[in-house]
N, C-alpha and C positions, 0 to 999 in steps of 0.2 A: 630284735634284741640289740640289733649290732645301731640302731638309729637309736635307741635307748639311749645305749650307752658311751656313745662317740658322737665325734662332731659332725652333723649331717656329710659338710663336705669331705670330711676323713671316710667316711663309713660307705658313703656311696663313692668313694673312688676304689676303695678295695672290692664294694660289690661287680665294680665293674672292669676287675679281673677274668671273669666268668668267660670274654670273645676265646681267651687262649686256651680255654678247656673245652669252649665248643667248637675250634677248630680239629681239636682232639679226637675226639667223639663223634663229631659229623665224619670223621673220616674213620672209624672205629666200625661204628653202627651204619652208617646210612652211605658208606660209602661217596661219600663226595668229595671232587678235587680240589685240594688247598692250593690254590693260585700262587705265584708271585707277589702278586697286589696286594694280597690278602698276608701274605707273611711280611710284606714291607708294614701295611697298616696296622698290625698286631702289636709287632716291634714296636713302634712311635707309639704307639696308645700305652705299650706297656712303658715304656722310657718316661713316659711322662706320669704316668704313675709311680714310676721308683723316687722322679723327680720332687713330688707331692709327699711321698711317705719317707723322705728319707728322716734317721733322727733330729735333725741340724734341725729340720725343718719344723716338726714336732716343739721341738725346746724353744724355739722362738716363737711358736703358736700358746706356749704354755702350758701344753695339751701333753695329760697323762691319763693313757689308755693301757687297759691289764691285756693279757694275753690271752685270757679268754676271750676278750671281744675281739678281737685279732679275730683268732680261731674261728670263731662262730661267726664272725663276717664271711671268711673264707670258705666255711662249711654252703654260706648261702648264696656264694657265688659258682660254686661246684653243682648245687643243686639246681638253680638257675642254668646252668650248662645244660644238664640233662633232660629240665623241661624243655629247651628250646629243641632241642635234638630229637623228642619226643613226639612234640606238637608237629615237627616239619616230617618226623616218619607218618604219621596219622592223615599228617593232610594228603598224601599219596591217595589215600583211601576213604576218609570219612568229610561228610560238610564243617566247615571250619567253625559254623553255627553248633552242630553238635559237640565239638571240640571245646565251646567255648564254654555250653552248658555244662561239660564234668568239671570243672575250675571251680566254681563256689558249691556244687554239689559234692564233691569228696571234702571240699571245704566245713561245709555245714555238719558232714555225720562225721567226722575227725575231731572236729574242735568240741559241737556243743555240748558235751560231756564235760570238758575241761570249762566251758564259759558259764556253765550251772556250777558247778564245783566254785570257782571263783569270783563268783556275780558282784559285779559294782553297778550300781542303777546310775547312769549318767546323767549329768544336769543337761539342760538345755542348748548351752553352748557345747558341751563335749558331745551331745547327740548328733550337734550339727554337724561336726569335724569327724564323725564316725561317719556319717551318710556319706562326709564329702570323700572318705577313702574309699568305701564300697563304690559308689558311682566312675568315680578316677579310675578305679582299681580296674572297673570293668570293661572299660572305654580302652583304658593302656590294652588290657589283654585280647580285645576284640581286632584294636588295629593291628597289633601284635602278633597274631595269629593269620592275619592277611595276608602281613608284611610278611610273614617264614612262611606260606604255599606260592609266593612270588616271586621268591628271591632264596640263593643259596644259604642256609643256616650263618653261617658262618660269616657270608656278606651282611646279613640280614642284624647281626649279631654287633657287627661293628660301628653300623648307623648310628648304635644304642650307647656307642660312647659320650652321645650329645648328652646324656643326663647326669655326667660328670660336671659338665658345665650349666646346668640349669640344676644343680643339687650344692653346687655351690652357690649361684646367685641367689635361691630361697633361703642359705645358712648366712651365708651375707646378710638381706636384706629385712627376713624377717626373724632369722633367729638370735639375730646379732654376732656372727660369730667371727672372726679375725682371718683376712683370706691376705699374705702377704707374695713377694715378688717370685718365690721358689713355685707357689700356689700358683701362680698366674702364668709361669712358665709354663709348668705341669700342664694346665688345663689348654696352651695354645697345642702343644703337642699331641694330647688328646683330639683333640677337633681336627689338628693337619690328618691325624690315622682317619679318622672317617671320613673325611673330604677325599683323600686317597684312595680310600676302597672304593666310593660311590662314583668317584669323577671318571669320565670315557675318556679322558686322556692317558688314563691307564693301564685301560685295559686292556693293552697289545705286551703288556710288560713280561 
């Protein structure tokens, strides 16, 4: 909803709000330790997002978003949070293959009610760009699911601020959409937080 209705790179920088609620929650639920590292990389990631969302920024983008897409961005950065929390409790216990298989099976008996109800027969080209997210979609979740029984949630979580910046280069390049100097600040600070968390220069912090 929220890529609907907002500019890819607006929409995927508030989805990826979601590291600070799963540092929340990882330490809520699953008990794990929120580092130094991890609270410096948060901070920069989230600085650089305020930096990206702030009005100024908006208005010289052109860009007029309601507050329901706000909201329901946010809603799907919270719930993001909680699968990942989810997935890293699960893989304690179960194959991360079987993990992977309840993803489009609770997918499939949820929706196909709702995609009978509202059936659009796709042409050809939009078939192709349905298959190409199903395929993506499974790919992201399989490494995805690796990456969180390898690695602390929350570390795992902040890797994922790289598709701030590869969600604006596709809005950039193929959706044409206006990325200026506030934007490109935003997105260096973004990337120092994940460099940060990942780098073993840190990790004594």
């Amino acid at each position: 909803y929220a890529i609907r209705n907002m500019p890819l790179s607006i929409s995927t920088v508030i989805q990826y709000t979601y590291p600070i609620f799963i540092s929340v929650f990882a330490g809520i639920f699953i008990n794990e330790k929120i580092t130094k590292t991890i609270v410096i990389s948060l901070f920069i990631g989230w600085l650089g997002i305020i930096v990206i969302l702030n009005p100024t920024q908006l208005l010289e983008l052109d860009v007029q978003i309601q507050n329901l897409s706000i909201v329901i961005a946010f809603i799907g950065a919270i719930s993001t949070a909680l699968a990942y929390v989810t997935v890293k409790k699960l893989s304690f216990t179960e194959n991360i293959f079987i993990i992977i298989q309840y993803f489009p099976l609770v997918s499939l008996i949820t929706l196909f009610p709702i995609v009978l109800i509202n059936w659009v027969t796709p042409n050809l080209n939009e078939l192709i760009w349905i298959i190409g997210i199903g395929l993506f979609t499974q790919l992201g979740q399989t490494f995805l699911t690796i990456g969180l029984k390898n690695l602390p949630a929350s570390e795992a979580s902040t890797i994922n601020y790289l598709q701030v910046f590869f969600g604006s280069v596709w809005g950039l390049f193929v959706f044409k959409e206006i990325i200026n100097f506030n934007f490109f600040i935003g997105s260096i600070l973004v990337l120092l937080g994940t460099i940060i968390s990942t780098s073993n220069i840190f990790k004594k912090i």
